[in-house]
N, C-alpha and C positions, 0 to 999 in steps of 0.2 A: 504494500500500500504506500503510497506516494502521499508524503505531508510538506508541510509550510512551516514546520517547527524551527529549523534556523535558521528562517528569514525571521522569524518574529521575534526569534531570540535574539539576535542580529538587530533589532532592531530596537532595542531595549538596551542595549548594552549589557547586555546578563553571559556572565560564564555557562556551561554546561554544567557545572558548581556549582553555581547560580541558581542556576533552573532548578538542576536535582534537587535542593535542600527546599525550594518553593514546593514542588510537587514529592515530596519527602520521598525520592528514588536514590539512586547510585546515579554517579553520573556515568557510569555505562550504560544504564537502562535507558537514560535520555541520549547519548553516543547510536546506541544501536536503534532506537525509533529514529532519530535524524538522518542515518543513513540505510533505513529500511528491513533492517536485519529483524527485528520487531515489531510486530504492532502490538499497541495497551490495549490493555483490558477497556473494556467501558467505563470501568468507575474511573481509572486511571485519563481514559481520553475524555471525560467529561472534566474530572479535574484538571486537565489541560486547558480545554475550551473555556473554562471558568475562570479560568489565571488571564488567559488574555483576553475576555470580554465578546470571545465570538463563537459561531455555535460549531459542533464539532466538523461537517461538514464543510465550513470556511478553512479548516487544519489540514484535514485526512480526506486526499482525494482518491477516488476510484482509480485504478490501474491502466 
């Protein structure tokens, strides 16, 4: 699944460090969603979508 994860992260100025301790992962679990090796769970990609204010469909594109 193809996402917008670091562009927005990217865009915020936030580490992958960053990110993880917001969405309280490893920053390998946000590593491997940003370059696909993963996809979250639901609670985890809705807490995504909630961190940046868009709904998860704006994140996590179809293939």
């Amino acid at each position: 699944m193809k996402n917008r994860l670091k562009v927005l992260r990217a865009e915020r100025n936030w580490s992958q460090a960053e990110l993880a301790a917001r969405l309280e992962v490893s920053r390998q679990s946000v590593n491997a969603i940003e370059t696909g090796k993963y996809d979250p769970s639901l609670p985890l990609a809705f807490r995504i979508a909630d961190l940046f204010g868009l709904a998860i469909e704006e994140i996590f594109l179809r293939d």
